[in-house]
C-alpha positions as a printed NumPy array, in Angstrom:
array([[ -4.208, -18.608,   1.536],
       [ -7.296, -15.907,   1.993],
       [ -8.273, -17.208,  -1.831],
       [ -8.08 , -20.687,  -0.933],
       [-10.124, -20.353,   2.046],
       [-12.733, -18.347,   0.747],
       [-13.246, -20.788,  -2.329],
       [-13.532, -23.916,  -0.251],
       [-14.513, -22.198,   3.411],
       [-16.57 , -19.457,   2.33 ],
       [-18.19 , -19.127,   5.732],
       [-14.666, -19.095,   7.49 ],
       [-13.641, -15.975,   5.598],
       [-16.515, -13.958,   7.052],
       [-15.672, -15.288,  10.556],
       [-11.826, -14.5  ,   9.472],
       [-13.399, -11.013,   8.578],
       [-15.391, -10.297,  12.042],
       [-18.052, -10.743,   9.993],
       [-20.07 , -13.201,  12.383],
       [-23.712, -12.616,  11.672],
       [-22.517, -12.832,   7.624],
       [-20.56 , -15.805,   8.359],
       [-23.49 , -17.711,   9.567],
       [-26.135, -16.721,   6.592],
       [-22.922, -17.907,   4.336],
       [-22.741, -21.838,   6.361],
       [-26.474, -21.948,   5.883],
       [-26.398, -20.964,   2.228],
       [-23.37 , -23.55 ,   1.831],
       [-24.767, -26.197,   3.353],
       [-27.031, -26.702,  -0.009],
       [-25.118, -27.752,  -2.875],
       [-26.41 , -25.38 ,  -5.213],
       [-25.578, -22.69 ,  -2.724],
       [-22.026, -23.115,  -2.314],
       [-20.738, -21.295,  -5.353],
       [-22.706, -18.403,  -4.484],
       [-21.428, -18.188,  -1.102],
       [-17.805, -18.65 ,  -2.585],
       [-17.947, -15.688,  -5.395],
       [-19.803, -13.91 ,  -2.262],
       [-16.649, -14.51 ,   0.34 ],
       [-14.232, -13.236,  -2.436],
       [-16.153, -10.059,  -3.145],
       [-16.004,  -9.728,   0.423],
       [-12.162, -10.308,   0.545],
       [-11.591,  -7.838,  -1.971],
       [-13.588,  -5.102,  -0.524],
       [-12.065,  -5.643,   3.284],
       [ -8.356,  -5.173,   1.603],
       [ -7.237,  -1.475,   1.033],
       [ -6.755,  -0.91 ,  -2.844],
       [ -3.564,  -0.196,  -4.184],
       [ -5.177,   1.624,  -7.021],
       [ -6.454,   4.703,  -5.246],
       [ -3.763,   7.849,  -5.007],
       [ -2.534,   8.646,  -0.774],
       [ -2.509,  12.42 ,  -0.21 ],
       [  0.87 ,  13.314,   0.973],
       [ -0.282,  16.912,   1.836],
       [ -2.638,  17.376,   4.165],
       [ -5.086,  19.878,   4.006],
       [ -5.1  ,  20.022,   0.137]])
């Protein structure tokens, strides 16, 4: 639903993000057609930074 939301809502996914003051650069850059794929591929980045990556090894030993 995040995906769907940041192709066709970019500027909702920042606000979704507590991202206000990116959220409103995004609606501005949207609002122009030629801006809204930009602001799209820019949301998605943005998802996939926020989320925690699966890829990265947890220390189960503290202190080591």
């Amino acid at each position: 639903m995040y995906i769907a939301i940041g192709i066709l809502l970019p500027w909702l996914m920042f606000f979704m993000l507590g991202r206000t003051m990116e959220g409103i650069i995004c609606l501005i850059l949207q609002l122009t057609v030629l801006g809204w794929l930009p602001a799209a591929i820019w949301a998605m980045v943005a998802l996939h930074r926020s989320r925690p990556s699966a890829a990265k090894p947890k220390d189960t030993k503290p202190g080591k």
